[in-house]
C-alpha positions in Angstrom: -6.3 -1.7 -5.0 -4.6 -2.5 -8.4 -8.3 -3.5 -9.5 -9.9 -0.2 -8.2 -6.7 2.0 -10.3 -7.2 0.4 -13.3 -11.1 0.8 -13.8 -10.7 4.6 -12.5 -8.0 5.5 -14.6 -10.0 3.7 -17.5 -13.3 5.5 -16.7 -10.9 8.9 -17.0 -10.1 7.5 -20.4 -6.4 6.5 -19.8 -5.2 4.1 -22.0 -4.0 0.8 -18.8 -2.6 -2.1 -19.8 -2.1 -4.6 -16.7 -0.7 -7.6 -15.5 0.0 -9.6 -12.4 2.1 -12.3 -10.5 -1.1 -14.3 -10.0 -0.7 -17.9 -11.1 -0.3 -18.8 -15.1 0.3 -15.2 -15.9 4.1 -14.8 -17.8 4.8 -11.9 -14.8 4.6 -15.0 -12.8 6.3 -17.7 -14.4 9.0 -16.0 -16.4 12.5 -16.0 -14.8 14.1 -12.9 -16.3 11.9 -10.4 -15.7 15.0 -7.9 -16.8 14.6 -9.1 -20.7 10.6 -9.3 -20.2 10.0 -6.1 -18.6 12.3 -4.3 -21.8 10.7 -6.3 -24.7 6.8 -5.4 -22.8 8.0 -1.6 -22.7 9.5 -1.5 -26.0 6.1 -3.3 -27.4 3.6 -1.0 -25.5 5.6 1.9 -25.1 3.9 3.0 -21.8 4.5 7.2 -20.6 3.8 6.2 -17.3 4.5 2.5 -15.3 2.9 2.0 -11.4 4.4 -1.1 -9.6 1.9 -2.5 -7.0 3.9 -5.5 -6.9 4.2 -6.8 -3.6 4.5 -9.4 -0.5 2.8 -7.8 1.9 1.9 -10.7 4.8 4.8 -9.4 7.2 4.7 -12.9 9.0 6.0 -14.5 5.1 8.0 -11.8 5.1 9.9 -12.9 7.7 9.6 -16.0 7.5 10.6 -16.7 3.7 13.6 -13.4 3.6 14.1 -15.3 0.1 10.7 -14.7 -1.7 10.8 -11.2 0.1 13.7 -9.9 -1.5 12.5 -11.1 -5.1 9.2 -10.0 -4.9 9.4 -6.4 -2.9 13.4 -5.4 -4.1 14.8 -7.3 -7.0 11.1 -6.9 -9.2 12.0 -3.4 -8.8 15.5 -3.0 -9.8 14.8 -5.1 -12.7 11.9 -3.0 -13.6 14.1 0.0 -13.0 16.7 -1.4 -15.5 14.3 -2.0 -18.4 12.9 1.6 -17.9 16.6 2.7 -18.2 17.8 0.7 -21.1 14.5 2.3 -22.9 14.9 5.3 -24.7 12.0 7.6 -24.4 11.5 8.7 -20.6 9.3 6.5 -18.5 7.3 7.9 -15.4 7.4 5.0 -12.6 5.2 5.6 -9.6 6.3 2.9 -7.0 4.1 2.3 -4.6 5.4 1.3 -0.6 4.7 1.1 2.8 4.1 2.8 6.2 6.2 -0.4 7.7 9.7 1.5 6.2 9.1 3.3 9.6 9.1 3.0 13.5 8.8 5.1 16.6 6.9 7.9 17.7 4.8 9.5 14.5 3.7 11.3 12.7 7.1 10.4 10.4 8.5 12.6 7.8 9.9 10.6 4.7 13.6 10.7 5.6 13.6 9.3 8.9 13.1 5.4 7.9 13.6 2.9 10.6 12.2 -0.3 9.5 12.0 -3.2 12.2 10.7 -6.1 10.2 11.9 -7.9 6.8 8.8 -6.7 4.8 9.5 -3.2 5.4 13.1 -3.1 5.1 12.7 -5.6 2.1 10.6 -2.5 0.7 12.5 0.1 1.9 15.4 -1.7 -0.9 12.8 -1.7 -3.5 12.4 2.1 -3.0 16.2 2.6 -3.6 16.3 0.7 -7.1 13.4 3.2 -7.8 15.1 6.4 -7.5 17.6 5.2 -9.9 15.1 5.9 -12.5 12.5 9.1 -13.0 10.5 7.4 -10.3 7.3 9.1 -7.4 7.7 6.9 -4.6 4.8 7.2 -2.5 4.8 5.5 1.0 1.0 4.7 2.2 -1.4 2.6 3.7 -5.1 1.8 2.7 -8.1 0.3 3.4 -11.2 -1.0 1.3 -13.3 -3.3 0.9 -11.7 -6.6 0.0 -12.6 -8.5 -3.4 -10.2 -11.9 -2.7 -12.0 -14.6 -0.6 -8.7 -16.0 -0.1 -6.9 -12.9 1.4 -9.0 -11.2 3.8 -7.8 -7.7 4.8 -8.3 -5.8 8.3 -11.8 -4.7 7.7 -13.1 -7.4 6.1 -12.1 -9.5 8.8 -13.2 -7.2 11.4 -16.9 -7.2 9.7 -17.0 -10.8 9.0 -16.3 -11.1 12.7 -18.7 -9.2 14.1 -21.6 -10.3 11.8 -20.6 -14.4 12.9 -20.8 -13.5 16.2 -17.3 -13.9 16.8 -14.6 -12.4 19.2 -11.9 -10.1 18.5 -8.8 -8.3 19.8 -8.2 -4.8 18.2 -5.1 -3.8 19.0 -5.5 -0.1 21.1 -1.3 0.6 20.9 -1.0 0.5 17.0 -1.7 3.2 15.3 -1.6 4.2 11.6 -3.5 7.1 9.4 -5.1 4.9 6.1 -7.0 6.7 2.7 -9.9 4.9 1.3 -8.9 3.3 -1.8 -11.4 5.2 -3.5 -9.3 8.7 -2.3 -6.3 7.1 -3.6 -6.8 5.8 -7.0 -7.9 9.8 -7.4 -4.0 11.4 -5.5 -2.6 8.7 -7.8 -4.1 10.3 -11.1 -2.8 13.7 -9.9 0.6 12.2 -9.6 0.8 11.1 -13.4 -0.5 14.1 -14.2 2.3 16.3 -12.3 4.9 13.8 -12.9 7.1 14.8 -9.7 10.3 13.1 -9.0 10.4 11.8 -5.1 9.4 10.3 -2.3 6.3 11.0 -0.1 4.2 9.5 2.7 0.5 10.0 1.2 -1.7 8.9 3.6 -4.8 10.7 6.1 -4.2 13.9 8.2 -4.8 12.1 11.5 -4.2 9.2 13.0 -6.4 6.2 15.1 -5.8 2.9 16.8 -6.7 -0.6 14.8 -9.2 -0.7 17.9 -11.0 2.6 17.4 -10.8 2.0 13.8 -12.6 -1.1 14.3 -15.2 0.5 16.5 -16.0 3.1 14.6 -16.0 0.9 11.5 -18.7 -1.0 13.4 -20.7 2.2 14.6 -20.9 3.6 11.6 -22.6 -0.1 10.1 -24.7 -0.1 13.7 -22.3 -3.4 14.5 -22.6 -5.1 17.7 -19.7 -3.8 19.5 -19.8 -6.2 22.2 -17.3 -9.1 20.7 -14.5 -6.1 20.1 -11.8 -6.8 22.9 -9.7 -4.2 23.1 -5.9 -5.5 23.7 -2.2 -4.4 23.6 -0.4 -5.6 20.2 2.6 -8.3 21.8 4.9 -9.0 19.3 5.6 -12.3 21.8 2.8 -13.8 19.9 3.6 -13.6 15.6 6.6 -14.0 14.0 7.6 -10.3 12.7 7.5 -7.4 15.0 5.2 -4.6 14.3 5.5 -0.6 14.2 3.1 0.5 16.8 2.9 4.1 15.4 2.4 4.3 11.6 0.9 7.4 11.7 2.4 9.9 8.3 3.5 13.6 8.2 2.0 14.4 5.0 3.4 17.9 4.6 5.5 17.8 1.4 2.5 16.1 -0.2 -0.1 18.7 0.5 2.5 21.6 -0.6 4.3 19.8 -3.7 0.6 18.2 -5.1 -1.4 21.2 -4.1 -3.8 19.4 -2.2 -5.5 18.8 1.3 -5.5 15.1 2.1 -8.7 14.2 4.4 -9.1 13.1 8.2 -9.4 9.0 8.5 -12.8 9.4 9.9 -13.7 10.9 6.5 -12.0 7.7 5.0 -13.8 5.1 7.9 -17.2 6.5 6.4 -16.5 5.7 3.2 -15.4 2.5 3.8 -18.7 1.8 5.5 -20.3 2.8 2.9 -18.8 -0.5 1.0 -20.2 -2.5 3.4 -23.8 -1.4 3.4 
């Protein structure tokens, strides 16, 4: 997604400069990020900053609390501090999760109930944000992946499906994902409006990872035969899930002046990707 932000906002003539925690880059290796962050700000003197930073496998989540904590709270409040010790005002759009919630949906923003380390671990990171002038926008989304290494839910379910290979879709989990391509766009009307808070920005309706994947495959004329519909057991992996995801998206659509789209507007133009 950070790759898709960057070459929109580019192509809109923004002015992005970039960086990573990928391996030999000084975001990954430095250890105070605090006196980093503050002498990168005061040399580039950014207007607006947008943390993608994450961890986002829940299972390392959970299983390492440690790198967790570093990566999806404390990068935050450290990033929060060198906006704050900076004097001209910085806009920081933090980007989180879906996974801050649990129970029935469709969830408003203030009832956050988060049942696995990776969402409360981001759920902290949101709460160093607001110390500063900070949009904190809750989502989910899906897209066409570009990392061999790190294969995302509909790559996976594609490359499956093409190899001939049997799946279980989960038919109990349910979550409302944008197309990348949608999002990159609600972002640029965020540093355009500049609105202090948090929202869930994510598709009107909601749909199962199962139907998702089905439709996914009808609208590619997939083979729907290896596509096993099961109940998600949390018996099985080493976090436990959310089974409803799903976001009220309300306050977005009144505060941003905007309709956000259906997720079978956003499955076809994830297909499109793929064709």
């Amino acid at each position: 997604m950070g790759r898709k932000l960057v070459k929109f906002l580019r192509k809109k003539n923004y002015i992005v400069l970039s960086d990573s925690i990928k391996k030999k880059n000084k975001l990954k290796t430095t250890k105070n990020l605090f006196n980093f962050f503050l002498k990168e700000i005061s040399k580039k003197k950014p207007d607006v900053i947008i943390n993608l930073v994450a961890l986002t496998n829940v299972d390392k989540c959970e299983d390492n609390k440690k790198l967790a904590e570093k990566t999806n709270a404390y990068f935050s409040m450290d990033l929060v501090k060198a906006i704050n010790s900076y004097p001209k005002k910085i806009h920081l759009i933090h980007i989180s999760t879906d996974q801050v919630y649990n129970g029935k949906g469709s969830h408003k923003e203030s009832s956050t109930k988060p049942i696995n380390f990776y969402g409360l671990s981001k759920l902290r990171g949101e709460i160093f944000a607001q110390k500063t002038f900070s949009t904190i926008l809750r989502t989910n989304f899906i897209g066409k992946g570009k990392n061999k290494k790190k294969i995302n839910l509909s790559d996976w379910i594609v490359n499956s499906v093409v190899q001939n290979k049997r799946i279980d879709v989960f038919k109990n989990i349910l979550f409302s994902p944008l197309h990348t391509s949608t999002l990159v766009k609600l972002i640029e009307k965020v540093i355009k409006m500049r609105t202090k808070g948090i929202f869930n920005l994510s598709s009107k309706t909601k749909i199962s990872k199962a139907d998702f994947a089905i439709k996914l495959c009808k609208e590619l004329k997939l083979s729907l035969k290896n596509i096993n519909k099961v109940n998600y057991n949390y018996k099985n992996l080493l976090a436990k899930r959310p089974l409803d995801m799903s976001l009220n998206v309300t306050k977005f659509e009144k505060i941003f002046n905007t309709k956000l789209p259906k997720v079978t507007k956003e499955i076809k133009k994830l297909a499109k990707e793929y064709l």
